[in-house]
N, C-alpha and C positions, 0 to 999 in steps of 0.2 A: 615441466618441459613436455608438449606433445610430443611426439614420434608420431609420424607417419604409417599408412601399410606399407608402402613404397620402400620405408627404412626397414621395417620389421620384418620384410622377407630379407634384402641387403645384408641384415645381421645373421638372420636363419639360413641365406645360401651359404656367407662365407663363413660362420660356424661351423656349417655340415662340411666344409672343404677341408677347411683347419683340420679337422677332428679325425677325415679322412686321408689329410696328407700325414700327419705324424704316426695314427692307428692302423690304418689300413681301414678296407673296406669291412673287413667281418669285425675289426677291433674299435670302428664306430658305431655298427649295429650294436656290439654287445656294450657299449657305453651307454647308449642311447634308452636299449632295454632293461638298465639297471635306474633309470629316471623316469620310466615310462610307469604310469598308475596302470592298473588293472582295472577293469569292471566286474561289478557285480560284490559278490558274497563269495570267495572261493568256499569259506568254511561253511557256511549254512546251505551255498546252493547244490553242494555235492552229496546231501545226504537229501535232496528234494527225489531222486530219480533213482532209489535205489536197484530200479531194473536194470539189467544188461542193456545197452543199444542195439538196436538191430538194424539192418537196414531199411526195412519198410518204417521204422521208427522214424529214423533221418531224411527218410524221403518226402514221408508228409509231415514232418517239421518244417523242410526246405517249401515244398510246396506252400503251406500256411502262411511263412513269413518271406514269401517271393511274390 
């Protein structure tokens, strides 16, 4: 059976509503963030930078990747 985009948002609004009228609005966030994958490597990427941050650090990171 195809599905449409047209349906696959239809199902995606009235899920996010459902989820919102019974949870509330923070109680579908934290539903949602219990389903949601992560990126990346949390456990390999956190021993790549074992420096402090700094802010001239984060600024020409943002710069680099903007």
């Amino acid at each position: 059976m195809a599905v449409t985009i047209r349906e696959l948002e239809k199902i995606r609004r009235e899920g996010l509503k459902a989820l919102k009228d019974k949870l509330g609005v923070e109680g579908m966030i934290k539903f949602i963030q219990m389903y949601s994958d992560g990126k990346g490597n949390y456990t390999k990427e956190k021993y790549e930078n074992p420096e402090e941050l700094t802010i001239e650090y984060f600024e020409k990171f943002l710069e680099e990747n903007n």
